[in-house]
N, C-alpha and C positions, 0 to 999 in steps of 0.2 A: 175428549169425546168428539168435539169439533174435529179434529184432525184426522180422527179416526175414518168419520163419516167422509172427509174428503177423500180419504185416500182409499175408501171402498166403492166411491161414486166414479172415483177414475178408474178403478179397476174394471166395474164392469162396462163403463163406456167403453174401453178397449177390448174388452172380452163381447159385446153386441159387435163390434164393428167386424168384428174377427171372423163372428158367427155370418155376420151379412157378409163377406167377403167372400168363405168357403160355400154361404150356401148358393152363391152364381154358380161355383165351384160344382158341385154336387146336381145339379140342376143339370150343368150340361153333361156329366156323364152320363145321368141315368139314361139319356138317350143312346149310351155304349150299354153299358154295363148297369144294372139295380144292385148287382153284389157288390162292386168297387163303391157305387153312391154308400151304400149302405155301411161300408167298412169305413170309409172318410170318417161321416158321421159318426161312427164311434172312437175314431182316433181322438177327433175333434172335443168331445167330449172327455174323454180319458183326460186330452190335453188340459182341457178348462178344471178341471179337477185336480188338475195337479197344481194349477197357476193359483186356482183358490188357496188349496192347503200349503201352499209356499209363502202366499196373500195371509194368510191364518199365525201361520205359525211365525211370520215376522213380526206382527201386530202383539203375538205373545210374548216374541221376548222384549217390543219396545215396553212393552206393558209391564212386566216382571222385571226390566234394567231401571223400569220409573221409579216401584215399587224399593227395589233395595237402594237406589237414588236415595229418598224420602228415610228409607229408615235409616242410612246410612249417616245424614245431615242431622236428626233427629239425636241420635246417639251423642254424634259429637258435638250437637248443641246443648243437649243436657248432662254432658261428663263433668263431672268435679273441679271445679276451680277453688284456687286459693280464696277466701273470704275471709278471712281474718285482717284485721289492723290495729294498728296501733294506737293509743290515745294522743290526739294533737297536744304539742309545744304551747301552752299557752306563753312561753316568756318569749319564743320566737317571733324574730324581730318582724315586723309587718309590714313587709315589700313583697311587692310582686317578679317573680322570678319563673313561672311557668315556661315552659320551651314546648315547642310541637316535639315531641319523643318519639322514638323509633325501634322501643323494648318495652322500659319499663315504667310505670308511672311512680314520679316518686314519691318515698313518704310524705313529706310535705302537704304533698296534697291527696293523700291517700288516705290519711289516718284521720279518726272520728273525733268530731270537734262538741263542745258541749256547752262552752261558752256563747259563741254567737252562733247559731244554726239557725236550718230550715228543717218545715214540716211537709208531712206528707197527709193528704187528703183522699180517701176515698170517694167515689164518687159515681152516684148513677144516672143516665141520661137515655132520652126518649128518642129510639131511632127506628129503623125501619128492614124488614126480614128484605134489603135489595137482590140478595140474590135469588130469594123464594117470590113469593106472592106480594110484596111489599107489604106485609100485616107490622101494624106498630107493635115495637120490642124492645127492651131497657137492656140497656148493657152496664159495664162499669169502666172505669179508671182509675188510674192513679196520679195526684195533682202533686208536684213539690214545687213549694213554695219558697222563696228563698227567706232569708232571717231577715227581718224587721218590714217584712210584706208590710203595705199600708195600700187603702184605695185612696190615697193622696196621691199616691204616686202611678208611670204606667212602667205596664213589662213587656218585656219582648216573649214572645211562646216558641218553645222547640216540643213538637208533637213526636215521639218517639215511641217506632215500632220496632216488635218482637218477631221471630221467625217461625218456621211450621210448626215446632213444635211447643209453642210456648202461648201465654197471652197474657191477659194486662200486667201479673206479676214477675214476669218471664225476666226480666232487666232487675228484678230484688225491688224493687220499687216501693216495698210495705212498711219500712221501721227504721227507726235511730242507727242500725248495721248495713244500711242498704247504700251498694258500692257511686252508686250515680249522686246522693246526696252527700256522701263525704267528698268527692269529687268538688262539683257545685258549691258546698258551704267553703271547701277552702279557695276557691278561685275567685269564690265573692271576697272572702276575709282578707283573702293578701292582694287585693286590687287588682288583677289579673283581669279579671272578668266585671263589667256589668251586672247586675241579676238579673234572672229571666226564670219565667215557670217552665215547669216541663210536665208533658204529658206523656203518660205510659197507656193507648187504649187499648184496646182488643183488636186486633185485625180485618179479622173476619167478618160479614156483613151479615148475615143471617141466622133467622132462629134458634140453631144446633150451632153455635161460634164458642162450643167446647174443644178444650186444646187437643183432646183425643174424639173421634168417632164424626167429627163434620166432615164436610167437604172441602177440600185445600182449594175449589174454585173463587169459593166466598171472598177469599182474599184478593180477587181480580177487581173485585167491584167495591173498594173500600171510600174511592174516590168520592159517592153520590153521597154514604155518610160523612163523609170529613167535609163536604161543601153542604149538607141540609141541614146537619144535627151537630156533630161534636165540634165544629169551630165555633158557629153560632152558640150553642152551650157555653164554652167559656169565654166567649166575649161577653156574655150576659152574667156570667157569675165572676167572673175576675176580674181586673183592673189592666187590660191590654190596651192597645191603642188604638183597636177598631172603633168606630162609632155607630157601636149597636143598635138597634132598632127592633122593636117586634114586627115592623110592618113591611121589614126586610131595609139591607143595607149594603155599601159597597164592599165587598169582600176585598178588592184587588187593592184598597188603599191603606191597607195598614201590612203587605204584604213585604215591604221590607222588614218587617217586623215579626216574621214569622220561619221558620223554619220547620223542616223535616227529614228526619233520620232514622237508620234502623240497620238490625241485623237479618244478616240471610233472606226471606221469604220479606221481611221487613225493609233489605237495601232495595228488593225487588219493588218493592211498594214505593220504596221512594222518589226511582227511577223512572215507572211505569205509570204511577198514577202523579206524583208529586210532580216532577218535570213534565211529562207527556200530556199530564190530565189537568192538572192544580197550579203551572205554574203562575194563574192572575194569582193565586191565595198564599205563596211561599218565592222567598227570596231566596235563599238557601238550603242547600240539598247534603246529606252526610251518608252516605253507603258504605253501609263495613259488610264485607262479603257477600258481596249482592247474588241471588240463589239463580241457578241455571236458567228461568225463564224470565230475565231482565231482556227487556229493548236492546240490541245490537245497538252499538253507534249510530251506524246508517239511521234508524227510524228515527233515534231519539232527534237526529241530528233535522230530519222531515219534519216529524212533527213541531222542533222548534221555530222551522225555517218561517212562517208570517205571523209569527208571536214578536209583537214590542215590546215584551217585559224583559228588563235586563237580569241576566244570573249574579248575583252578588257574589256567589261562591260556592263551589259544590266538592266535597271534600271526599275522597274513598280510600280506602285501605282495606288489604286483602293478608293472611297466612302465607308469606311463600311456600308452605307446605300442604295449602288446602286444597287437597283434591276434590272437595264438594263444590268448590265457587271460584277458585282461582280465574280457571279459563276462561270461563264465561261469564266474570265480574269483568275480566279482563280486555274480551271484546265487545261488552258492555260499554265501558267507560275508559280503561285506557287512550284510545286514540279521536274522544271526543274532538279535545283542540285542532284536531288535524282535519278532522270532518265539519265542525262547525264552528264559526266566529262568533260565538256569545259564550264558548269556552276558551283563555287563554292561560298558557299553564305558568304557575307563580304568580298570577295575578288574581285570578278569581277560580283557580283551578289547579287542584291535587290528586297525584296519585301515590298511592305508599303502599311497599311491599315491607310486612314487617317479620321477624321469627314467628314461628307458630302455625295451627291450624284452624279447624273451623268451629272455634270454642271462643269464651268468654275473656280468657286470657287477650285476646285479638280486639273482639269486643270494647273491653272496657278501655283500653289504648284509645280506640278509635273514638270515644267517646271524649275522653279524657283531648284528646285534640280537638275533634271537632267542635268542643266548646268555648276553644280559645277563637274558633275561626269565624263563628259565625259572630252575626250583628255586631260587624265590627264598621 
């Protein structure tokens, strides 16, 4: 809408100027001629009528390329993936063997464990309509916990976002089948990983933050909830290593300890609010397919430029066949390191093109790595 509004304010500023140009024009004729003044004036017009509906009907098709954009990302974010697995090896020996993969994840750590596991938590929390009126409004999540959670102990939080078409559930994130907890439970099991919670929220910041019928802006301003309401929330209810307070507390210090990732509309979130907006509150960043209006390099690369917070690691991975996010994940964050020094690549900095498109399949890959990568 913003853009729209600029690009009709230049129009007519160039269309006044045009008009005060010809009308000196016209001005001195009519001291020749009233029919020539008179004729300008109509060309003049005819012209400006035509610059509008040429003004119009580009406006309609960015509008309608946006439009099958969205549905297009939508489709193939909710097409069918494999979800089945297998039941874990309980006599399988218990070493940790994970590798950053580049296809497929393997059984190992893919199949559903029953012995030592984690659970998953519903969960709702009091935040606020940011992108409407700010009227207070409850949302929900989804909390997994790793196997033998204790508040004796502290955890590391990875907050993980869903993309346009999806929300808190969008990641499977609800039961004993859900691909991110068999994931998690066996990278705990075979020593690979630390434990860490993970958060599935909703994206969206306002009132109508329904996966169908809201508005896709809501997700620009997700930032003011993840610093008022949903971090705050589970440092108050879980055992992380912030040192919570109700009278408020330092977000930025337990920020190695925190992470944020997501698919599509979600890498976008990562990018855009996480690094640009969040980086005192998150160490680490995970973008799998980050959606066409992610931060170019260049800005991310500005807005990091008088931040003294170090990136511990910010991990991406794209479809080589995704025509929804490739390119524009790709000018995104490909050529970060080249642009700025608090990205260098193999050290705290990844980029991965793997088989596939703009689906789950890519997804949970990127998932399945970036778990090994982070809070390390």
């Amino acid at each position: 809408m913003q853009r729209k509004s600029i690009r009709i304010a230049v129009g007519l500023t160039c269309l006044q100027l045009l008009l005060s140009g010809c009308g000196a024009q016209v001005s001195n004729t009519t001291a020749d001629s009233t029919g020539e003044a008179q004729m300008t004036s109509e060309e003049l017009n005819q012209n400006g009528t035509e610059k509008e509906n040429v003004t119009d009907k580009t406006e309609g098709t960015e509008a309608a390329n946006q439009q099958d954009g969205i549905a297009k990302a939508i489709e193939e974010e909710t097409s069918a993936v494999d979800t089945s697995a297998e039941v874990a090896d309980e006599n399988e020996e218990r070493v940790p063997t994970a590798e950053i993969a580049d296809n497929l994840i393997p059984v190992k750590y893919s199949s559903m464990r029953f012995d030592v596991a984690g659970t998953i938590e519903h969960i709702e929390y009091t935040t606020k309509d940011y992108f409407g009126d700010g009227a207070e409004i409850t949302k929900e999540a989804n909390v997994y916990l790793p196997a033998g959670y204790s508040e004796d102990k502290k955890y590391n939080v990875l907050i993980l976002m869903h993309g346009i078409g999806g929300d808190e559930n969008e990641w499977g994130m609800t039961g004993t089948n859900s691909k991110v907890k068999m994931i998690m439970d066996n990278l705990t099991y075979y020593g690979d990983i630390d434990p860490f919670i993970v958060v599935t929220p909703n994206g969206r910041s306002s009132v109508n933050h329904a996966n169908e019928g809201s508005d896709y802006n809501s997700f620009y301003v997700f930032g003011q909830e993840l610093r008022n309401d949903l971090i705050p929330y589970i440092d108050s209810h879980y055992s992380t290593y912030a040192d919570y307070s109700e009278d408020g507390y330092d977000l930025s210090a337990a920020r190695e300890h925190r992470a944020m990732a997501g698919l599509s509309m979600g890498g976008m979130q990562t990018i855009n609010i996480g690094i640009g907006e969040c980086v005192d509150m998150f160490g680490y960043f995970g973008a799998f397919s980050a959606a066409p209006t992610s931060n170019p390099a260049a800005k991310t690369a500005e807005l990091l430029k008088d931040k003294d917070y170090p990136i511990y690691y910010f991990y991406n991975v794209c479809g080589k066949s995704d025509n929804v996010a490739l390119a524009a994940h790709s000018a995104a964050a490909k050529t970060l390191p080249t642009v700025c020094d608090k990205f260098v690549d193999g050290e705290n900095f990844m980029w991965q093109e793997v088989p596939g498109v703009h689906n789950f399949n890519v997804w949970y890959l990127g998932f399945y790595n970036f778990a090994q990568l982070a809070f390390k």
